[in-house]
N, C-alpha and C positions, 0 to 999 in steps of 0.2 A: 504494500500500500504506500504510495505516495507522500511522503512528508509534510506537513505543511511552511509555507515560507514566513509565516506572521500566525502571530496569535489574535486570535477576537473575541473579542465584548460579547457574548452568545444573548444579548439582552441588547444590544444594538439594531435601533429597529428597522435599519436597511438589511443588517444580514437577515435579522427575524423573517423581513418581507420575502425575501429573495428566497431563505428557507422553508415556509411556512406558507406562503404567501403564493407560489407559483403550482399551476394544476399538474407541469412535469411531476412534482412533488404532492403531488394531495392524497397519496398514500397515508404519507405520513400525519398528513394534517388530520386525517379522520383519524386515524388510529388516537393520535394526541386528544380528540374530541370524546370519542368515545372511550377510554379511558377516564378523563376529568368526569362525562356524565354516566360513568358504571352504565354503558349501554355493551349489552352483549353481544352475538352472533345473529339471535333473533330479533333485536331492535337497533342495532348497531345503524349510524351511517353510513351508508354506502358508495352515497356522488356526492359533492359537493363543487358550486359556483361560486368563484370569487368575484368580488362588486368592486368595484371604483372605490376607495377606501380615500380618497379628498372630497372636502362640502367646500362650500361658500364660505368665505371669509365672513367669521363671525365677530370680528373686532375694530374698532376703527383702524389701526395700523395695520390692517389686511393680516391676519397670521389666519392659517387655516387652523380646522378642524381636521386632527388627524387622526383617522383610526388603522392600527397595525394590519391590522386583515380582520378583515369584514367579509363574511360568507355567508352566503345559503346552501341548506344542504339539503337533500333529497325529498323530506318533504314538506320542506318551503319554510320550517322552522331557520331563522336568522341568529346568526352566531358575529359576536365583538369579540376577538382578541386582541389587547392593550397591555403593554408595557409601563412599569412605574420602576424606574430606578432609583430616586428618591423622593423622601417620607414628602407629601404635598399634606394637607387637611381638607383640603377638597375633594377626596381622590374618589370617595363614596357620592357624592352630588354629583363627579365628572359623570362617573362612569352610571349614573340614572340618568343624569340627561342626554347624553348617547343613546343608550339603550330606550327610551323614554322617545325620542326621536326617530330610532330605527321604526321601531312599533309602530306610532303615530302614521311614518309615510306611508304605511301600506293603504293607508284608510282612501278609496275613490268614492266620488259618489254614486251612492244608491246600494252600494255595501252594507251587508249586515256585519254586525261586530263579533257577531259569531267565527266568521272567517277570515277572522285576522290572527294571524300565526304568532308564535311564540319568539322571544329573542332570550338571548343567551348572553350574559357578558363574563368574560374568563379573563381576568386580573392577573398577569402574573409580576409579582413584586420584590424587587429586590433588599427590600425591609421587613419588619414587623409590624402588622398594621392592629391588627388584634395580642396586646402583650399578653391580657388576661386568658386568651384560651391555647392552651398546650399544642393543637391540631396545625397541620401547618396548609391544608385544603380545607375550606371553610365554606358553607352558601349561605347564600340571604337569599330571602323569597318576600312575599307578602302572606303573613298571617292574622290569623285574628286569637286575641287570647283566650285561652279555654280551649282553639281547637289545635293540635300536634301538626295534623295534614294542611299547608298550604292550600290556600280557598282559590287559587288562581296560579299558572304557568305562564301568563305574558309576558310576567320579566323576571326571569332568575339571574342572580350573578353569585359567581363565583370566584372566591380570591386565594393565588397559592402563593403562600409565603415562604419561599426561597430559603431564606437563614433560619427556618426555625426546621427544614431538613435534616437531621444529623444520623450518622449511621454506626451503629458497635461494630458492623461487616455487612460493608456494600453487598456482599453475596446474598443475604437475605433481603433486599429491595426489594421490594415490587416494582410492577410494569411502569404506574404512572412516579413513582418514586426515581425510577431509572430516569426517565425525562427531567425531570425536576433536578434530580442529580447533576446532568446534562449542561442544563441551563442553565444550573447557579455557577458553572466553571470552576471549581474548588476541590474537583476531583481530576486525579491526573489519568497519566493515559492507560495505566496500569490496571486500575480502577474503575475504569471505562469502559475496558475490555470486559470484564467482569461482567458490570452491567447488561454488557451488551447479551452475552448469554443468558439475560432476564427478559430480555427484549432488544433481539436480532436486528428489527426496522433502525435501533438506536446506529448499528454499522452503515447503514444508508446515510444519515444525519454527520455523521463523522466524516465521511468521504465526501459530499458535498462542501461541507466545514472548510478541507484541505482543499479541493478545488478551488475554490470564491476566494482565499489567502494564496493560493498560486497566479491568481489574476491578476496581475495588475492593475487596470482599469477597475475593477470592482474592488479592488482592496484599498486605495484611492478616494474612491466614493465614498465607503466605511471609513477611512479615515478625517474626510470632512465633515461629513454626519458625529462623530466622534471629536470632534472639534468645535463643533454647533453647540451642541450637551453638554460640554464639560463648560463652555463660556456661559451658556444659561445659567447651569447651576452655579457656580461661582458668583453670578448677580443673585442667585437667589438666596446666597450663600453671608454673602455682603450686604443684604438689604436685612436678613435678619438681625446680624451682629450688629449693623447700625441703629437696629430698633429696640436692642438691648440697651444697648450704650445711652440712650435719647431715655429709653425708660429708668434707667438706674438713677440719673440726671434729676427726670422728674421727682423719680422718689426720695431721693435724698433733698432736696427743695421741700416736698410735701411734709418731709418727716421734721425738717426742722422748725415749719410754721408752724405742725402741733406738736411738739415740743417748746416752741416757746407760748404757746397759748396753756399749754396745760401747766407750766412753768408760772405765768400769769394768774392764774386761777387760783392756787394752791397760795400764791402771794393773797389773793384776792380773799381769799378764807379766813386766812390771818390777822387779816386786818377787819375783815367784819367780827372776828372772835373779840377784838380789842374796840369793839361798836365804834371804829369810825367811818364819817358819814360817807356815805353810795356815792357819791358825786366825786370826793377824793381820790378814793380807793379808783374808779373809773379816770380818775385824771391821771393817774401814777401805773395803773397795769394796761392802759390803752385796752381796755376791754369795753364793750358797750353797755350802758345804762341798764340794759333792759337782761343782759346777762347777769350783772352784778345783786339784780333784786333775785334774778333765777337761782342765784346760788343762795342769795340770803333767804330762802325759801327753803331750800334744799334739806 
């Protein structure tokens, strides 16, 4: 097998696309599908159509909407796979309004709501999104309390969190574990190999991997995309730490007013202990009149 000449970001969503994303390759894409939604042999996907994964410029500075691979698959159920390399707080609103919008456009007129198909959104993340639960494949649905069974299938999503993967012996992974493995890059070749006798289609995913890094031209692209991502986050990285820095500022400003106000009051005590008059006591602690009787109530 052919070496590879560069290493990649497997969470890099031009390789994702190129990998993931092309019907040469939609073997795999099902297989990756049906795995995350436990669909077997008897309900398994079996074709699946890749969409136009750019919308409309939803921003004044024109930036698109971009979804990683956006599919339909066989019957007619619509699938979001989306990339999160780091922690956002939005990332649960991103991905309903996505999803939320795929749904939405199937609606034409004179349609019954009956036959509008189900969407899927599969999160894969390179953080911790959920610290509190152990699991590192998670779904959200819409329920209602009191009942276990989700009262609707329109929008499920699904989030895999990458780092909370960890293995005592790779050999014991599982099929969707093996993937996950895969993508979180933290496993060497060694160990891959392994894998792959858990799941063979993984030796497919790898030989492509080495090909798209023997390219020049497309490892080039990956590296501008790669270059894109690393300048966002860094803004986004810098807008934080400055909003630290601006809060710490304020608080310390905050904490010294009420420390000298409450520094004032306790003067203010003392001196009504020693009954002299409101007006004084208000002249000497800069505190207002109407405070001054509040405490002498107190």
């Amino acid at each position: 097998m052919t070496k590879s000449k560069h290493k990649v970001y497997r969470l890099n969503d031009f390789f994702f696309k190129n990998l993931m994303g092309d019907e040469k390759r939609s073997n795999l894409t099902l297989r990756f599908l049906n795995l995350i939604l436990n669909r077997t042999e008897e309900n398994a996907f079996k074709s699946i159509q890749f969409l136009k994964t750019e919308q409309d410029p939803l921003t004044k500075d024109g930036k698109l909407s971009i979804l990683d691979v956006k599919a339909s698959v066989d019957d007619k159920t619509f699938v979001n796979i989306e990339l999160q390399v780091s922690r956002q707080n939005y990332i649960i609103k991103r991905s309903m309004f996505y999803l939320s919008r795929i749904f939405s456009e199937q609606a034409v007129v004179g349609q019954d709501y009956d036959e509008l198909k189900p969407v899927i959104g599969i999160n894969l993340l390179d953080f911790k999104l959920f610290e509190e639960l152990p699991n590192w494949h998670n779904t959200a649905n819409f329920t209602v309390k009191g009942i276990e069974k989700p009262i609707t299938d329109c929008i499920t999503m699904h989030f895999l969190e990458l780092p909370k993967l960890k293995f005592s012996d790779v050999k014991k992974a599982k099929r969707l574990e093996a993937w996950g493995a895969y993508f979180s890059g933290v496993y060497d070749e060694k160990e891959l190999e392994v894998l792959c006798m858990n799941e063979p289609l993984l030796k497919e995913a790898i030989s492509y991997e080495q090909a798209f890094t023997n390219n020049d031209e497309m490892y080039r692209k990956y590296q501008q995309r790669e270059d894109a991502i690393r300048e966002e986050t860094t803004k986004i990285r810098l807008g934080e730490k400055r909003g630290i820095i601006i809060g710490r500022k304020e608080g310390i400003t905050i904490g010294k007013k009420q420390g000298e106000k409450e520094k004032a009051e306790t003067m203010a005590r003392k001196m009504l202990a020693d009954n002299v008059d409101l007006k004084i006591i208000a002249k000497y602690t800069e505190l207002p009149l109407e405070e001054i009787i509040k405490l002498s109530k107190a």
